[in-house]
C-alpha positions, -999 to 999 in steps of 0.1 A, spaced: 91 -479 137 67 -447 143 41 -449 172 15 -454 152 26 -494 150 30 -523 175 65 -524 185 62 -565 182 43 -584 161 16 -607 174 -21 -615 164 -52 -617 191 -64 -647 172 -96 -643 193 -100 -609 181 -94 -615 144 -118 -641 150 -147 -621 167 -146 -593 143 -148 -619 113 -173 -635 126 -191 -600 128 -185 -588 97 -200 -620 77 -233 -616 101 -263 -611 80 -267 -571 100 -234 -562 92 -238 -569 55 -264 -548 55 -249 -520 66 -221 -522 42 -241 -525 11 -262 -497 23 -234 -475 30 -218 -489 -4 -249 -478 -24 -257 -442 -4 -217 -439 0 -213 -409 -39 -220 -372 -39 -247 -376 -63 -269 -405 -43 -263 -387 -7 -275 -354 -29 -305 -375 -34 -316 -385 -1 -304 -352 17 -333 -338 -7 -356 -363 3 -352 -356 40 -360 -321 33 -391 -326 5 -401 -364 21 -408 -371 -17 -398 -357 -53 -402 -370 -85 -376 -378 -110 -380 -345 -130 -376 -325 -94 -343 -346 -88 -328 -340 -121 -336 -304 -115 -312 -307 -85 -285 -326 -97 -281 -309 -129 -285 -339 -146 -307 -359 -171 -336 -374 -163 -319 -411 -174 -284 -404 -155 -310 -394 -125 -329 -423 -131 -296 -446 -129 -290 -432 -98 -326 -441 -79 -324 -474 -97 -289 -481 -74 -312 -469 -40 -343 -486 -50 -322 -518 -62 -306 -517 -20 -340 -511 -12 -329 -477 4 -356 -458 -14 -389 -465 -30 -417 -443 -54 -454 -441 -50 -472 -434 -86 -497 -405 -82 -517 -405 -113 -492 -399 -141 -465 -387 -118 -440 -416 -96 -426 -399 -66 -397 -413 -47 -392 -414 -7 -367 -432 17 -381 -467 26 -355 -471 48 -358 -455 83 -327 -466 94 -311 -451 63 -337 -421 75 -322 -417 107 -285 -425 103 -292 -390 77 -305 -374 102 -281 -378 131 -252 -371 105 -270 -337 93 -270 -332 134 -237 -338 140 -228 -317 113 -251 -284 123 -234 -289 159 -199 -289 146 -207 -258 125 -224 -243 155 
């Protein structure tokens, strides 16, 4: 057996109780859908940009993603759908911003982290 393992097998049935009571709690749920819908290159490419610009429109995003305006608008459909994002219509124009400020500032302390490690 490597050291990695238990060298006997036995189960904290308190534990494995606990944590599944935690993980069905309404919070918890939460978190995992949000980190479910932010958790592809292309959506975190999204809100990274939105931390920097606050808002864009669809045109600016597609711009940065090298995409097409529909493929980018499949994307913002996922975060507005999770409720992660939402848009503000300006005249002719719909701009999209992070609704979320826990999404906001789980962004910016990873971006943090990040700069220090580089650092």
């Amino acid at each position: 057996m490597s050291n990695e393992q238990c060298d006997i097998m036995y189960v904290h049935e308190d534990k494995v109780k606990n944590a599944s009571n935690f993980l069905n709690e309404t919070h918890t749920i939460k978190a995992m859908n949000t980190l479910n819908a932010i958790g592809d290159k292309k959506k975190l490419t999204i809100l990274f940009a939105l931390l920097e610009e606050e808002k864009l429109c669809v045109c600016d995003i597609a711009k940065l993603l090298q995409m097409s305006i529909a493929s980018t608008s499949h994307h913002l459909r996922i975060l507005y759908k999770k409720e992660v994002i939402d848009f503000r219509k300006e005249g002719k124009m719909a701009y999209y911003f992070i609704k979320d400020p826990q999404v906001d500032k789980l962004l910016r302390f990873m971006l943090t982290e990040v700069e220090n490690e580089n650092s």
